[in-house]
C-alpha positions as CSV (number, residue, x, y, z in Angstrom):
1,X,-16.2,-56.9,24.4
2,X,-17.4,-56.7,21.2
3,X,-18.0,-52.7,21.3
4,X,-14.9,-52.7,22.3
5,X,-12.8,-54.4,19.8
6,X,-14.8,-52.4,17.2
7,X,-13.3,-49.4,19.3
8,X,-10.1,-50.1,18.5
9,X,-10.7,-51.1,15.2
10,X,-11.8,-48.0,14.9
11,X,-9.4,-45.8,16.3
12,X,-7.2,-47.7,14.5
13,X,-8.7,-46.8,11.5
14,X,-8.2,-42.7,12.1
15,X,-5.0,-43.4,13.2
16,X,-4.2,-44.7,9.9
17,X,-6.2,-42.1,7.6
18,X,-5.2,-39.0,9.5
19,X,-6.8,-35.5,8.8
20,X,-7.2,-32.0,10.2
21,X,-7.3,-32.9,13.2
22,X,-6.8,-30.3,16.7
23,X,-4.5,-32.6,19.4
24,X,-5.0,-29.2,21.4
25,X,-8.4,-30.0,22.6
26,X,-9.4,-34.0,22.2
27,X,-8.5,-36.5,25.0
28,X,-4.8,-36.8,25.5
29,X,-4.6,-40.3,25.5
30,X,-6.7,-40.5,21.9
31,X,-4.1,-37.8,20.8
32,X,-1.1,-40.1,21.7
33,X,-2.5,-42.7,19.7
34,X,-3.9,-40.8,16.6
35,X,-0.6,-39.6,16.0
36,X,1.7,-42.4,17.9
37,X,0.5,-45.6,15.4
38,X,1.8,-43.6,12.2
39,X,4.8,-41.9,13.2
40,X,5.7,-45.5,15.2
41,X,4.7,-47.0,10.8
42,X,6.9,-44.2,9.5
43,X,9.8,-44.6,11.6
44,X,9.8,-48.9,10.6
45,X,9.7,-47.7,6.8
46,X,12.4,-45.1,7.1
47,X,14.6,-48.3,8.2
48,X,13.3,-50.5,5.7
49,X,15.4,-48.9,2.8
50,X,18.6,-50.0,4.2
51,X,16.9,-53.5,5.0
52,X,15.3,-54.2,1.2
53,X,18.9,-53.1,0.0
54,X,20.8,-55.2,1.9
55,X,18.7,-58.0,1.2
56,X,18.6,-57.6,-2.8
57,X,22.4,-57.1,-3.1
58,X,23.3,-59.7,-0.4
59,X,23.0,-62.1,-3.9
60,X,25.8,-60.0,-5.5
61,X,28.7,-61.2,-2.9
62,X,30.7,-59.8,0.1
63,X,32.1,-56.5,-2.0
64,X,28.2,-55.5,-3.1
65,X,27.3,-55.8,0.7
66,X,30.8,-54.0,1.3
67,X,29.7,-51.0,-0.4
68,X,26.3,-50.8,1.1
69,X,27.7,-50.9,4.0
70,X,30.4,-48.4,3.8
71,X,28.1,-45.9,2.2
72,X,25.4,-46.1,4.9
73,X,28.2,-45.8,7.7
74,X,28.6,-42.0,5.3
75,X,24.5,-41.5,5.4
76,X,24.8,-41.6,9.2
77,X,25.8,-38.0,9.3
78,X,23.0,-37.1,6.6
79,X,20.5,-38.8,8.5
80,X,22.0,-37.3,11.9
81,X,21.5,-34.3,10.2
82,X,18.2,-34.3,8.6
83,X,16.7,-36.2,11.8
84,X,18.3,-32.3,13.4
85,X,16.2,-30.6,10.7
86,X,13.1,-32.6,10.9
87,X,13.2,-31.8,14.9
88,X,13.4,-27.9,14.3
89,X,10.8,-27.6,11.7
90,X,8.3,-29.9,13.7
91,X,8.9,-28.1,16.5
92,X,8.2,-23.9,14.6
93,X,5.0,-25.3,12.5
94,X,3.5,-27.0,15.6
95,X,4.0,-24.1,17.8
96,X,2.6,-21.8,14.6
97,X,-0.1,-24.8,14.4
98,X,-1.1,-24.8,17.9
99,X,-1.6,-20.8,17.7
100,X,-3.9,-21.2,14.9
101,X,-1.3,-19.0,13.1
102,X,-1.9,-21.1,9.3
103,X,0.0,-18.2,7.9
104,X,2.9,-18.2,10.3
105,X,2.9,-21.9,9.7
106,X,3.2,-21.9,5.8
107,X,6.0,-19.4,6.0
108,X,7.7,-21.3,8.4
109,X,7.5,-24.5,6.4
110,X,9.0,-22.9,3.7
111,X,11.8,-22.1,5.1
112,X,11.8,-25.4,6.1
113,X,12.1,-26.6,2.6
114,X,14.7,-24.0,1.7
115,X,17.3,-24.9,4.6
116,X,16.8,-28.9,2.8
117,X,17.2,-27.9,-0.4
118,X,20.8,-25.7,0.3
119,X,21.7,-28.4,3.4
120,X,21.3,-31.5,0.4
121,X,22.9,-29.8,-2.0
122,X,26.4,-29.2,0.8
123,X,25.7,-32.4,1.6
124,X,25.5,-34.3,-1.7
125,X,28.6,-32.5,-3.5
126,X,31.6,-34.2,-1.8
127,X,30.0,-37.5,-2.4
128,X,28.8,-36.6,-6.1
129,X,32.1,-34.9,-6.9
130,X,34.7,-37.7,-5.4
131,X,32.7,-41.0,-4.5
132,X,35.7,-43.1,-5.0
133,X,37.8,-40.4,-2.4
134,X,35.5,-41.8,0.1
135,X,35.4,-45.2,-0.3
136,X,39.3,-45.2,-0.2
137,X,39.2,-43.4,3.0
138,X,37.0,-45.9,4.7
139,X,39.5,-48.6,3.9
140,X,37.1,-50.1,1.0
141,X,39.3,-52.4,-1.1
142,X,40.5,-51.9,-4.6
143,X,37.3,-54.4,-6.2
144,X,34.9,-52.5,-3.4
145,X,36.0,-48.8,-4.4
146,X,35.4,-49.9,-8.1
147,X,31.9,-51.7,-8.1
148,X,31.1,-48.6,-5.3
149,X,32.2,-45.7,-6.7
150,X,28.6,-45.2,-8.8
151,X,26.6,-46.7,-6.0
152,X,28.0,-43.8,-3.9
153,X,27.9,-41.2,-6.0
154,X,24.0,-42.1,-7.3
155,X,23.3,-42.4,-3.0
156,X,25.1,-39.5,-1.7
157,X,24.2,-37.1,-4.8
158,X,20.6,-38.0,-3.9
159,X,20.9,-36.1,-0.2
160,X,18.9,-33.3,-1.5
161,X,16.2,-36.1,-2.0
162,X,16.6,-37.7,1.8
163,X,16.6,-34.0,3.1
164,X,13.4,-33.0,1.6
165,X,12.0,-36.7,2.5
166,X,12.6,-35.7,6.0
167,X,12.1,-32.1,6.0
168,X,8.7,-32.6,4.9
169,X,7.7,-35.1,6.9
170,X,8.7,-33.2,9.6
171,X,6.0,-30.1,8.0
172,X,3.6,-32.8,8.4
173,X,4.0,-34.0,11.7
174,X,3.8,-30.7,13.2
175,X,0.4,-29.5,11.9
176,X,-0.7,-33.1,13.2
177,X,-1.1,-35.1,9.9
178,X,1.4,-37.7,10.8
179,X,-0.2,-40.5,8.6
180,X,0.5,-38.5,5.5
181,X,4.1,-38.7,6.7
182,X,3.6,-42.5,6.9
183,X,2.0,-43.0,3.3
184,X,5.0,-40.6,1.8
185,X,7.4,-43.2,3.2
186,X,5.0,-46.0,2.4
187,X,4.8,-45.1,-1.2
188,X,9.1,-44.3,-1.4
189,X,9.4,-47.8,0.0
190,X,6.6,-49.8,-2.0
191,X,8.8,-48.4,-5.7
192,X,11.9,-49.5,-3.7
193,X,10.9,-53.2,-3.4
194,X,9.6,-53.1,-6.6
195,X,12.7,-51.3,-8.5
196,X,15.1,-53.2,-6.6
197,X,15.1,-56.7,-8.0
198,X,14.7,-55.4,-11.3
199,X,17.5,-52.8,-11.5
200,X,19.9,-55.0,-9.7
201,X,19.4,-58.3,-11.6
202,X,17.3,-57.2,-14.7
203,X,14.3,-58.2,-16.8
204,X,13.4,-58.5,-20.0
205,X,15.0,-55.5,-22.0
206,X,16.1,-53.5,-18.7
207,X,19.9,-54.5,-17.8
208,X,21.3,-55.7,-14.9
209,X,22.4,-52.8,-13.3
210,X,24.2,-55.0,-10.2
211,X,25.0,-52.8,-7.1
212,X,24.5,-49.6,-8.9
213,X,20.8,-50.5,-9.5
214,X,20.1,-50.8,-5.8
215,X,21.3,-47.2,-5.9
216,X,19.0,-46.2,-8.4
217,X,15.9,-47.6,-7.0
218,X,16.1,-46.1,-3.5
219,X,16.8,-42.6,-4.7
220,X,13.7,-42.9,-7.6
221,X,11.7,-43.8,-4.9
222,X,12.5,-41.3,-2.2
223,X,12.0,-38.8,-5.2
224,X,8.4,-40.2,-6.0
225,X,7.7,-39.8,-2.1
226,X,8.9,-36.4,-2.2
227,X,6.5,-35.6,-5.0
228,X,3.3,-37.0,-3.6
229,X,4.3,-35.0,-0.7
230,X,4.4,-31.5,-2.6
231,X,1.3,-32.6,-4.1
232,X,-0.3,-32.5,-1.0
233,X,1.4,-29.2,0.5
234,X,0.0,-27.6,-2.1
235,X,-3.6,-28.6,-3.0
236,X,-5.1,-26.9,-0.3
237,X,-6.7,-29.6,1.9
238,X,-4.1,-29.7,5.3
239,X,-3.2,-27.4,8.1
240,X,-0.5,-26.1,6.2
241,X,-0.9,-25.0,2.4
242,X,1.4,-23.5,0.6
243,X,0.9,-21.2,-2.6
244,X,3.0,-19.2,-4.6
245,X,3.1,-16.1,-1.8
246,X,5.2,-18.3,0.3
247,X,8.0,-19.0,-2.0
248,X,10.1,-16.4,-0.4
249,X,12.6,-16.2,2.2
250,X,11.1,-14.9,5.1
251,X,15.0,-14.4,7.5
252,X,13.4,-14.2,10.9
253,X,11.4,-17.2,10.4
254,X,14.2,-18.9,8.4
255,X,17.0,-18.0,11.5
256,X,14.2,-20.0,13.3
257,X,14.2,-22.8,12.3
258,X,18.0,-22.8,11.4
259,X,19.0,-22.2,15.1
260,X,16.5,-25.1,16.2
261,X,17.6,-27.6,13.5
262,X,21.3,-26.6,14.4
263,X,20.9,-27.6,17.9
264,X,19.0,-30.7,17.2
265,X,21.5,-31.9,14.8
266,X,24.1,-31.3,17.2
267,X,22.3,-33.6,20.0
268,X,22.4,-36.5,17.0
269,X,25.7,-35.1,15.8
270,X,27.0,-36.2,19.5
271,X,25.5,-39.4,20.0
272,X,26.8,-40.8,16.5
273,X,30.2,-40.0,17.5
274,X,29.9,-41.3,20.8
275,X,28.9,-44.6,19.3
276,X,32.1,-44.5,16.7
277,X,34.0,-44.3,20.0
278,X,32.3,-47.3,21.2
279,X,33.2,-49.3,18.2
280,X,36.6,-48.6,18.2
281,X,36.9,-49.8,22.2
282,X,35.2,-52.9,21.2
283,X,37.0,-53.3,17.8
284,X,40.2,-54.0,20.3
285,X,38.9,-57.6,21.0
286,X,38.8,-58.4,18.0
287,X,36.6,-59.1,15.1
288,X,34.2,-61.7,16.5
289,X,33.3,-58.7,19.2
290,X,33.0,-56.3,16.7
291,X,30.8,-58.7,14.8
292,X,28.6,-59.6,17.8
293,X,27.9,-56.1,18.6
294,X,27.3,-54.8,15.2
295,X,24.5,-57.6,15.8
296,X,23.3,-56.5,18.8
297,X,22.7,-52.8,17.7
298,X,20.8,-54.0,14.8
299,X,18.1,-55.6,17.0
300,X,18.2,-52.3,19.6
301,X,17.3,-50.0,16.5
302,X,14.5,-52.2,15.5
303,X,13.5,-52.5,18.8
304,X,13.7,-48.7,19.7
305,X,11.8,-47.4,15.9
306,X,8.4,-47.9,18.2
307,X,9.7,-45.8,20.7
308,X,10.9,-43.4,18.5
309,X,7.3,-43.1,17.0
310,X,5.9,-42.6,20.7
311,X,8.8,-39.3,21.5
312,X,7.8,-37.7,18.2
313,X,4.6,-37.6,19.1
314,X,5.5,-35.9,22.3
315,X,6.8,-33.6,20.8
316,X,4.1,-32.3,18.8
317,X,1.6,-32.7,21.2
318,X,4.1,-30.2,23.2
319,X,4.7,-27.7,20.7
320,X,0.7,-27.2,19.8
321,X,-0.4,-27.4,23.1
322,X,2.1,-24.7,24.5
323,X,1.4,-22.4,20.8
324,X,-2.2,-23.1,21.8
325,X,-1.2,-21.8,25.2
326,X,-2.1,-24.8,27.4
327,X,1.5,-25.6,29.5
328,X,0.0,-27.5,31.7
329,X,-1.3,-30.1,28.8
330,X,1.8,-29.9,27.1
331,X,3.9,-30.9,30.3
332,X,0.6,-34.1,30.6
333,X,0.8,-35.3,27.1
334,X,5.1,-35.5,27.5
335,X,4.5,-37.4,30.8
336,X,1.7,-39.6,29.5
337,X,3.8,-40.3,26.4
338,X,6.7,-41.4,29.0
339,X,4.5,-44.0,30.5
340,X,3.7,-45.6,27.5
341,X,7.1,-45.7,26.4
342,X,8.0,-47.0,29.7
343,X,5.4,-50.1,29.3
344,X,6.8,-50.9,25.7
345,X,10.4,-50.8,26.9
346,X,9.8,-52.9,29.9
347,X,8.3,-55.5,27.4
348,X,11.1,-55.0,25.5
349,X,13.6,-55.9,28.4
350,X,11.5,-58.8,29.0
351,X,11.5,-60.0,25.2
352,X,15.4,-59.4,25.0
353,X,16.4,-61.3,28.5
354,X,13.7,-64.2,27.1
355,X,15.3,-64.6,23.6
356,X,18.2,-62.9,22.7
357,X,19.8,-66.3,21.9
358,X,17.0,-67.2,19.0
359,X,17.6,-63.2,18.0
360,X,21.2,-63.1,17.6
361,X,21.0,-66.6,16.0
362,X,18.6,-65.5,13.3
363,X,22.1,-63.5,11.9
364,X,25.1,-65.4,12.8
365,X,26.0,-69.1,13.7
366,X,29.5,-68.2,14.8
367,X,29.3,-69.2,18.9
368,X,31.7,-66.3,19.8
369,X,29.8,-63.6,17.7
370,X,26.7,-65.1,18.8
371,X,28.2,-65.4,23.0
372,X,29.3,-61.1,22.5
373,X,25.6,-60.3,20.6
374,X,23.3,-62.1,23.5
375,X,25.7,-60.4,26.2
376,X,25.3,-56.8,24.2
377,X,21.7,-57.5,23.9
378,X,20.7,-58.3,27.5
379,X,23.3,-55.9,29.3
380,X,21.9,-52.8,26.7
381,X,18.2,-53.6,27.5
382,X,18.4,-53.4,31.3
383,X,18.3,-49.7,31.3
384,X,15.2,-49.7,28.8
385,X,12.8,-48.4,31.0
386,X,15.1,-45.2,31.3
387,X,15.6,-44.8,27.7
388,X,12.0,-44.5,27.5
389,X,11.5,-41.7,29.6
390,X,14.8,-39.9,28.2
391,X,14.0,-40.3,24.8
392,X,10.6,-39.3,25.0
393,X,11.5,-36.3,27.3
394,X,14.3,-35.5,24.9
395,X,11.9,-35.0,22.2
396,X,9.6,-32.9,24.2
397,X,12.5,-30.8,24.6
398,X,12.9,-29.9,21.4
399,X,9.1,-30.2,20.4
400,X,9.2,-26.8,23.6
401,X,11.8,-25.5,21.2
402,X,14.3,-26.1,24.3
403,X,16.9,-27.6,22.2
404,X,19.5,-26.9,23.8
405,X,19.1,-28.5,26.9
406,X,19.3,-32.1,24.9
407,X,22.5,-31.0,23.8
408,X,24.2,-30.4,27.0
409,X,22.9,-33.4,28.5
410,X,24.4,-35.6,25.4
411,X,27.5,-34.1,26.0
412,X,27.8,-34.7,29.4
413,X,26.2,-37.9,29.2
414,X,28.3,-39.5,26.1
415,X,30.9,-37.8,25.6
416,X,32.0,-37.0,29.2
417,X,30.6,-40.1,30.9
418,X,30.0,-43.3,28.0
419,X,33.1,-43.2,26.2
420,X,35.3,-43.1,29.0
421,X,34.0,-45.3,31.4
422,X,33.6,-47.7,28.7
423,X,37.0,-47.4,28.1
424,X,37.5,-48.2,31.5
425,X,35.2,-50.8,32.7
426,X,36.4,-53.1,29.2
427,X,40.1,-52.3,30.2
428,X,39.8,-53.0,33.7
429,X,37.0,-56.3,32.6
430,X,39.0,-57.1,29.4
431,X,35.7,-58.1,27.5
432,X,33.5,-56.2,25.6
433,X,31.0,-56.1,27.7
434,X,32.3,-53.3,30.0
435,X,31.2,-51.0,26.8
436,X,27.5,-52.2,27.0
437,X,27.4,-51.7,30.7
438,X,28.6,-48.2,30.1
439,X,26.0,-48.1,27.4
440,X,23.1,-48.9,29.5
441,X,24.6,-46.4,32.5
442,X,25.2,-43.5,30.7
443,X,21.4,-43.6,28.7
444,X,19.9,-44.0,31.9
445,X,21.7,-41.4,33.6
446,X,20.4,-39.5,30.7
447,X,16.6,-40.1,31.4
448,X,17.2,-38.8,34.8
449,X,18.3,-36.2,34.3
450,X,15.6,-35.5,31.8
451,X,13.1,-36.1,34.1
452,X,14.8,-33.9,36.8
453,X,14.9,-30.8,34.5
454,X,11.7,-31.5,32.8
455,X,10.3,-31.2,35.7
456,X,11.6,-27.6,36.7
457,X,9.2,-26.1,33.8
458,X,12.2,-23.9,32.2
459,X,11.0,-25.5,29.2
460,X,7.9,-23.4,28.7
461,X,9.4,-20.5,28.4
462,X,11.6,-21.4,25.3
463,X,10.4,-19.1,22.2
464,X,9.5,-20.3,18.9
């Protein structure tokens, strides 16, 4: 037992440190974990920005939350975005990293960097140049657009920051190191905690900056996580290491990694607006609805962040193992990554039938909000042990550098299916809870069909 524990503790340990490291030859399941355990860390600190914020400025009143809110409802399509990025340039530099190709994959991360850099800037100008535009065409309110309008702009001019944050990462996790990716976010959030109380309320000789502050904080320490990450892409001691030879565009390589990103960001693209739809069908019973569900996807993000860790390692098991010209392990580690995902989101259904009421209570006290957010919960997590497999599959997808079979299926499944049979079963139910059985129908339609096409092998051929 004791060998054992020391095992893990161990494992544990590498997991944690990372290193040069080839997932192309070691024991899949060691592989799952050595990269799983930090990219599950990394995807928990990415959401813990939005968290620290709301917590600090939660002191301030209803309008600072307000604005927080508002401008993170804008961020969504930045994050769906860069999340499309970060899938493309994981997928070229493992593929480059799997065929032992260190030049290919430098070049390629560069290109990487150079589609962030011009996507943040497109990105960051509307909300730099008009802040206030924006706030009055979410429906912000007069004292909401004022105290906002520099929160926004400070945020949204920062995109070029969140881009590179991501795009990096993304380098990172495709030549393996994913714990660097972890530390780079560790270290972004650690100045956040720290600068946010202090910005927002003051001390000593530094102002209180109120909502603004918050603003401040989160962007100085994205930028400080971006700079230890250039640090270490470029003093030589990775997979990929970049020097001044690289700082070029290379088109090929760049059109590479634009037309992967593009289709990734579309498949995010699609499923944000399918879940605007959703809101606005349960918006039409009325507030205490609106509130309980708002609840429930909270705790179904939090929930899903380890399962997200567990499909981006799938997908950069797939992409090295099919650049290292092993199919047959790349189509193992996908599968073997489903399972686990499978035996965390059965837990998961477990946990959420068992105490969704303590959950939900934990944010409101309101019975009705509270009746719609342990209804949401429970209905949602019945078709967790599909979302495993479809989100994990998804991944491997694009890790193949198949994106665009993801995108088709989000279509169908979302678009053409979700949105309007939940218009249909909450019409026909008149409750709310006709969305969140389409919900839990439609995302486990979409794990089937991912297994069923995964499972043809068209995916192997994709080229990178």
């Amino acid at each position: 037992m004791a060998s054992r524990q020391e095992g893990v503790i161990a494992t544990l340990r590498d997991a944690l440190h990372g290193g040069d490291r080839d997932y192309t030859a070691m024991d899949l399941r060691r592989a799952m974990v050595l990269l799983g355990i930090p990219m599950v860390l990394e995807m928990a600190m990415e959401a813990l920005f939005a968290v620290v914020d709301v917590f600090f400025v939660g002191h301030l009143g209803t309008e600072a939350v307000a604005v927080v809110g508002l401008t993170e409802g804008v961020l969504m399509v930045v994050y769906s975005l860069a999340w499309g990025l970060a899938a493309g340039i994981t997928a070229v530099v493992a593929r480059r990293t799997g065929e032992q190709d260190r030049e290919g994959a430098d070049i390629s991360a560069v290109q990487g960097i150079f589609l962030a850099l011009a996507l943040g800037v497109v990105l960051g100008l509307p909300g730099f140049l008009a802040p206030g535009a924006l706030l009055n065409a979410m429906g912000a309110s007069p004292q909401v657009v004022a105290m906002g309008t520099p929160f926004m702009r400070i945020m949204l001019g920062g995109n070029v920051v969140i881009l590179l944050l991501f795009g990096i990462n993304a380098i990172f996790r495709g030549a393996g190191n994913a714990a660097l990716a972890m530390r780079s976010l560790g270290l972004a959030n650690g100045i956040n905690i720290v600068l946010d109380p202090i910005l927002i309320f003051g001390l000593g000789p530094i102002p209180a900056m109120g909502v603004t502050g918050a603003a401040v904080a989160t962007v100085t320490g994205r930028a400080c996580g971006v700079a230890y990450q250039c640090w270490h892409l470029f003093d030589g001691r990775g997979k990929v290491v970049l020097a001044r030879r690289h700082l070029r565009v290379a088109w090929a390589d760049l059109w590479n990694v634009v037309r992967l990103s593009g289709a990734a960001s579309a498949q995010f693209l699609i499923a944000s607006a399918s879940w605007l739809f959703l809101v606005r069908i349960v918006a039409t019973f009325g507030s205490d609805a609106v509130a309980g569900y708002t609840i429930a996807v909270r705790v179904v993000v939090f929930a899903l962040l380890p399962a997200w860790g567990i499909a981006n390692a799938a997908s950069t098991l797939v992409g090295q193992n099919l650049g290292a010209g092993r199919a047959d392990r790349a189509e193992r580690s996908a599968w073997l990554c489903g399972h686990a995902n499978m035996v965390y989101m059965g837990c998961m259904t477990l946990a959420m039938f068992a105490f969704a009421p303590w959950l939900v209570a934990f944010f409101t006290g309101v019975p009705a909000v509270a009746d719609v957010g342990v209804h949401a919960l429970r209905i949602v997590s019945a078709g967790y042990v599909f979302y495993a497999y479809g989100m994990v599959l998804s991944q491997a997808f694009n890790g193949a550098g198949d994106a665009r079979t993801p995108v088709w299926l989000n279509l169908v499944c979302f678009w053409l299916l979700e949105v309007p049979l939940a218009w249909f079963l909450a019409s026909g139910m008149h409750a709310p809870e006709g969305v969140f059985i389409a919900i839990a129908v439609s995302e486990s339609l979409l794990a089937v069909l991912c297994m069923a096409i995964f499972s043809k092998g068209r995916w192997k051929m994709a080229k990178v």
